[in-house]
N, C-alpha and C positions, 0 to 999 in steps of 0.2 A: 517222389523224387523225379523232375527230368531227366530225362535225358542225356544230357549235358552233363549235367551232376552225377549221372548214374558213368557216365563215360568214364570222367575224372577220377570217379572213386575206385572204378577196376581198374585207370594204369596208374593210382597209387601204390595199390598190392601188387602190381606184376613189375610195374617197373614203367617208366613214361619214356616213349622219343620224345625228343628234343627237337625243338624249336628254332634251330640255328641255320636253316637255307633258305641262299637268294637265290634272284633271276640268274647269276651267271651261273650258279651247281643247275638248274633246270637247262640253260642252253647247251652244258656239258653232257648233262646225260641226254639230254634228246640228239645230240651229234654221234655220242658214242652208242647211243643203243641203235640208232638207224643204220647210221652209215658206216657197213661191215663188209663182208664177202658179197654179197649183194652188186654194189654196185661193179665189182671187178668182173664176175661171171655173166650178170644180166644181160649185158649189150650183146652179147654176141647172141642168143637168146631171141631176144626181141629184132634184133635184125633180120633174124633168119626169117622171123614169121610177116615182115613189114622191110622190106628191103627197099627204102625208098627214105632219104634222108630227111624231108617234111614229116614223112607220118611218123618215123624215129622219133623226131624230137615231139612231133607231137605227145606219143602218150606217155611220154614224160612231163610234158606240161599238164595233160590230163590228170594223172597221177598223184600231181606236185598238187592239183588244184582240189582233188578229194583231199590230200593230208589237209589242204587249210580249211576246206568248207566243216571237215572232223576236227579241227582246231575251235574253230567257232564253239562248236556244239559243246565239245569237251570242256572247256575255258568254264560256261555258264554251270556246269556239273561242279567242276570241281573247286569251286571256288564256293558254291552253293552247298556243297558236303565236304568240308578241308579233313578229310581223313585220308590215312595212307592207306596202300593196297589197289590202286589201281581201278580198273574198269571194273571189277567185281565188287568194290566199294558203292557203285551207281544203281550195279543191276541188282542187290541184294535191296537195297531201300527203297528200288525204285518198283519193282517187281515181283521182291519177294525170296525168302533164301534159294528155292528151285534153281532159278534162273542166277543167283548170286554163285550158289555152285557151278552151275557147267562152265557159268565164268570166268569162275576163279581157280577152278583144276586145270581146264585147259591152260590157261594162260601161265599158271605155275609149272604143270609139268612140261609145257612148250620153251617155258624161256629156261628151266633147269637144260633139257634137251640141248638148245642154242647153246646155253654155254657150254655141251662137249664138242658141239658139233665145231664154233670158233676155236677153240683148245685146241681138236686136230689139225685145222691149218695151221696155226703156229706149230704146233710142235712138226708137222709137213714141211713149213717154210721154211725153220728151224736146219733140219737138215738136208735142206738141199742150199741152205747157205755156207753152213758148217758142216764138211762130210764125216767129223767124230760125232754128231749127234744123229747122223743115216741110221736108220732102222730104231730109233727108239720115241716114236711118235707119242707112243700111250702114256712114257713115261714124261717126257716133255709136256704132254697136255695136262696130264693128271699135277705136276706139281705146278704149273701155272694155275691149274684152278684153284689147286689148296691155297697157295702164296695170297692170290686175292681174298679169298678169304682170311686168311689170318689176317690180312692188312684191316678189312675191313671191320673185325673182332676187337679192335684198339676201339674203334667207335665211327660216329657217320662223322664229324671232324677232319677224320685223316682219310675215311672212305671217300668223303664228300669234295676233299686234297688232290687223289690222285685220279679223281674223275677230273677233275676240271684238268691236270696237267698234261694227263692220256689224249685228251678231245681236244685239247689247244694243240697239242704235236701233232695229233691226224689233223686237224683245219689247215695246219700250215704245212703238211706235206701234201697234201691235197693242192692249195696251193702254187707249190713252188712246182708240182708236176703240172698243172692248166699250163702255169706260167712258160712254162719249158717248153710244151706242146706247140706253143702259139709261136714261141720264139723260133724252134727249132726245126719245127713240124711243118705241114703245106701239103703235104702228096697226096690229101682223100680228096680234096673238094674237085676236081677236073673229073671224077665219076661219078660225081651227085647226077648227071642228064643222063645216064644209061640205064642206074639205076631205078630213077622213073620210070621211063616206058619200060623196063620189065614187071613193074607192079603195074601198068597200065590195064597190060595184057592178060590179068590175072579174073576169072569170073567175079563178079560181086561176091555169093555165096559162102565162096573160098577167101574172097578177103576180107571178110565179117570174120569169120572165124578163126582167121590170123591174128585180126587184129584184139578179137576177146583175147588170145591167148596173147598175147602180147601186152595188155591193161593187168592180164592179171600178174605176170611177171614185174611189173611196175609196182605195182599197190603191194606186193609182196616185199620188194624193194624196199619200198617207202615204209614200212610198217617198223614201226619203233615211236615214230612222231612226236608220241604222247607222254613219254618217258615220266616227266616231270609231276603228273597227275598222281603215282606211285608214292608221292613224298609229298602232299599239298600241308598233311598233319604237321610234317616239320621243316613246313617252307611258314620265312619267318612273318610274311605279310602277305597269306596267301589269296586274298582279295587280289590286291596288284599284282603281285610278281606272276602267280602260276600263267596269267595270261600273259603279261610278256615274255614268259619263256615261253610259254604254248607256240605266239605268232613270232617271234625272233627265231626258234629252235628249228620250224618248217618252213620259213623263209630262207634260212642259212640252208637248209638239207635242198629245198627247191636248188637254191643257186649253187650248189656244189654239182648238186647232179647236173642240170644242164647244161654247165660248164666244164664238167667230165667229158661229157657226151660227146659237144660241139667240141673239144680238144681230140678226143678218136675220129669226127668225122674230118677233122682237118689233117690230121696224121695218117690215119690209113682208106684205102677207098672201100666203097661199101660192101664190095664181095670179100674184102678179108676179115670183115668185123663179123657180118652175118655171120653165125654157125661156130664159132671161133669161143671157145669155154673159158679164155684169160684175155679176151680182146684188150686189154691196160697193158698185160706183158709183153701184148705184140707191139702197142706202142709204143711202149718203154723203149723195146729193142729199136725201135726205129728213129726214135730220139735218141737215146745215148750209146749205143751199137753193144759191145760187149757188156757193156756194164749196165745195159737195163735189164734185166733178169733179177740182179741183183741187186738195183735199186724198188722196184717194185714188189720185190718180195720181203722188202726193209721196211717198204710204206704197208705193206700188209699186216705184217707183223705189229707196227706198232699201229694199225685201225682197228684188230684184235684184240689185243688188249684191253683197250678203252672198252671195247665191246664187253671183253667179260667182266670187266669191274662193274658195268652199268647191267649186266644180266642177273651178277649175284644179289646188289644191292635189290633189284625190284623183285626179282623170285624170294626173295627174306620178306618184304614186305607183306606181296601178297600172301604166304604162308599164314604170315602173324597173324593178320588182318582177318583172313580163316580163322583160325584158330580163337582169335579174339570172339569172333560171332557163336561157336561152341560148333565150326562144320571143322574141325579138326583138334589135336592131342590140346589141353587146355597150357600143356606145357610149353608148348611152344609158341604162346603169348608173352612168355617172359623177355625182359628187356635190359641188359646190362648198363650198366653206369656210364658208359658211353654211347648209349642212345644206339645200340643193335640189338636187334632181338637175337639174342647167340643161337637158340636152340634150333628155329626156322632157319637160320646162317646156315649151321652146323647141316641140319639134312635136308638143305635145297645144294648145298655141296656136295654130302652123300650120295643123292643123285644123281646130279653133274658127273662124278667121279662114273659112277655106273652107265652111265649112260658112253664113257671114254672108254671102256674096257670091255661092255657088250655092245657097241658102236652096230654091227652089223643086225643086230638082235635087234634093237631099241630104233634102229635107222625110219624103219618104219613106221612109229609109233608118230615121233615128229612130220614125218610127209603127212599123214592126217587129220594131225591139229592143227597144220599150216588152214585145214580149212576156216576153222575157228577165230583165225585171225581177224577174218574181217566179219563172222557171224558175234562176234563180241562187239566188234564197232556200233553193228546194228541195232545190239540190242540198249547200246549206249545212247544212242539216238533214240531209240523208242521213250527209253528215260525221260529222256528232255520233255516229248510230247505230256506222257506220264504227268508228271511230275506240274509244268505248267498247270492242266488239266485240276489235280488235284493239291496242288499244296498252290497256290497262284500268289499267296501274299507273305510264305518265305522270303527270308533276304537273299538277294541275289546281287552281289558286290558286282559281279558283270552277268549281263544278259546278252544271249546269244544273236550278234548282230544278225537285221535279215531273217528272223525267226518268223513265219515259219517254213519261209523259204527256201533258206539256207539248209538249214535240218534237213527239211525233208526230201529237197535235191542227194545229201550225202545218205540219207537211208534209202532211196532210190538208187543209188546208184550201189550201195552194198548189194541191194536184193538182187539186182539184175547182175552182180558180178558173182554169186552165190549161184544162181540158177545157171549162169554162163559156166561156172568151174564144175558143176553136176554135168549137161549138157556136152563138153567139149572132153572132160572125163570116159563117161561113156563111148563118144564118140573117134577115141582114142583105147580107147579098151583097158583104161587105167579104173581103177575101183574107188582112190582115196578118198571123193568126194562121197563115197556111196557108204564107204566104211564108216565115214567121220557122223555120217547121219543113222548108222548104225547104233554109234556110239551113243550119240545123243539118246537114241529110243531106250536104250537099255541103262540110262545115267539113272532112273530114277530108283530101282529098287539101290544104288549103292549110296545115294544120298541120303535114304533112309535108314541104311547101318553106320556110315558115319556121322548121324545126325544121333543113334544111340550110345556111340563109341564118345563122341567129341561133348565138350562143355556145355553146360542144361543155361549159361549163363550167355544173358544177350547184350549189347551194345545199346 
């Protein structure tokens, strides 16, 4: 039996996704899974380390220009393997289950993680908008996570519905805030020359190492990109569309952000953005005076959201997708009549929910697979090389433009962000980069009890 056949035949018995998404549900979830709290906190962040409005917008162009050269790469993956589940779909066939596990845990319990972590701002923003909802954050978060799920529990249909409705309301309030910025704004740009010659005067040494930590706040940013790879199984014509969502998704996310950017440096000067934890709020307030607080914590709230519809949908994926391979409970491969796998729904919620309630406990856990974000990327990229190498006359509906150039620039440039976030950790006295490689060393005796625990049946 192929492969192919052997595929079919187990989501006969389990239950099949569905075949029903286009390019616009992949540009939806790649708006809504990237662009989140991220970019409201970041600037102020990256200013502090690069106070100087060229090199600002630079490593946001830098950035913008990893998400596309990993666009490329990804595009020729997942179009070349149309299975759901994301990056751990790549590194499992491409690699080997080893490497498909560290993949696909991290990335699963990172993005369950994200959606408590968005849940708390909303139910935060929530009330400090409304002061009868002050002090009940856990419980505002916890029923917005449930709520999307059930939504999503009807099927990928109506999940697939208010992703696209969620990401079209953030593009357009995103939007109408540039727009307002431009109109109404004006007060940063007359201290762009000051702030120059203070980064002038800064040793080289120390502005290397502003500037890593500054790349790396970016690509942390940026990271969602790829959203739409999560769902290539039930995008309807995934030859074409996944890459034009790929390049449309990171194009859109490029020009939001810089466009963000270049609207705070026109609105405030560079010493109030620097160091500043809601640099958007300060904006806001400076554009609509009383009523920006409360305008920006409306556009919050509804970028949130979008965010947790697009977190639940791909942490259900990648579960399944586990689970399908036999690295987890064989039961939560099942797939209800509406094309959700209910069971992975059900406890990538579960977790979600835990993660809202021991927030302080579990806070941690996330700061450490934030390192994995981009050690995934990398090993996605390895794939390509892989793969070329070894399977060279598989069909490949798009091959990765610039290959082997392009690749190996964005796997170059993960390694050197990897060894930079080790490097600048230490050097900071922070441990996570050191934990995360901790974690890694000790993944392997527990892949081998979930490999006795989970289904003997492969893909």
């Amino acid at each position: 039996m192929s492969a192919q056949a052997e595929f079919l035949s187990v989501a006969e018995k389990r239950g099949r996704l569905l075949r029903v998404l286009g390019v616009g549900f992949g540009l939806a979830v790649i708006i809504g899974n990237t662009i989140g709290a991220g970019i409201f906190r970041a600037p102020g962040e990256i200013a502090k380390q690069v106070p100087n409005p060229w090199l600002f917008m630079g490593v946001w162009v830098i950035g913008g220009l990893y998400a596309l050269l990993g666009a490329i790469a990804l595009a020729e993956l997942g179009t070349m393997i149309p299975k759901s589940g994301g990056q751990y779909v790549f590194a499992r066939y491409a690699l080997g289950e080893y490497a498909g596990f560290i993949v696909g845990w991290s990335d699963w319990i990172s993005s369950c993680g994200s959606t408590a972590a968005v849940a708390i701002v909303v139910g935060e923003f929530s009330g400090a908008l409304f002061p009868a909802l002050s002090g009940k954050t856990v419980i505002i978060a916890t029923t917005v996570a449930i709520a999307f799920a059930i939504l999503q529990w009807r099927g990928i249909v109506l999940g697939s519905q208010v992703q696209n409705v969620t990401s079209l309301l953030k593009a357009l309030g995103f939007g109408a805030l540039i727009l307002a910025a431009f109109i109404l704004g004006g007060k940063g740009t007359s201290h762009a020359a000051n702030a120059a010659v203070t980064v002038a005067t800064v040793p080289t040494t120390i502005a290397l190492v502003a500037l890593m930590l500054a790349l790396q706040s970016v690509i942390y940013t940026y990271d969602g990109w790829g959203g739409v790879i999560y769902f290539s199984e039930e995008v309807k014509d995934p030859g074409r569309d996944v890459p034009r969502a790929l390049f449309g998704g990171v194009l859109l996310v490029i020009g939001i952000y810089l466009l963000v950017n270049l609207a705070l440096l026109y609105v405030l000067p560079m010493s109030k953005i620097a160091g500043h934890d809601f640099a958007a709020g300060a904006a806001a307030e400076a554009i609509f005076g009383p009523y920006g607080d409360s305008i920006i914590r409306s556009l919050t709230i509804i970028s949130m959201l979008s965010s947790i519809n697009a977190l639940h949908l791909m942490a259900t994926r990648v579960l399944f997708a586990m689970s399908r391979d036999g690295l987890f409970l064989n039961i939560a491969a099942r797939v209800n009549k509406g094309g959700t796998p209910s069971v992975s729904l059900f406890i990538s919620t579960a977790v979600a929910v835990l993660f809202i309630v021991y927030g302080k406990t579990f806070g941690k856990v996330i700061t450490v697979l934030a390192f994995f974000f981009v050690a995934n990327y990398a090993l996605s990229f390895i794939s390509v090389f892989v793969l070329r190498r070894r399977e060279p006359e598989k069909e490949r509906p798009y091959q990765a433009w610039g290959y082997p150039w392009t690749t190996g620039l964005a796997l170059l440039v993960s390694i050197a962000f990897l060894i930079g976030a080790v490097a600048s950790d230490l050097g900071s006295g922070s441990w996570d980069s050191i934990y995360a490689v901790g974690l890694l060393a000790a993944s392997y005796p527990v892949f081998r009890v979930v490999k006795l625990l989970g289904s003997s049946k492969k893909t």
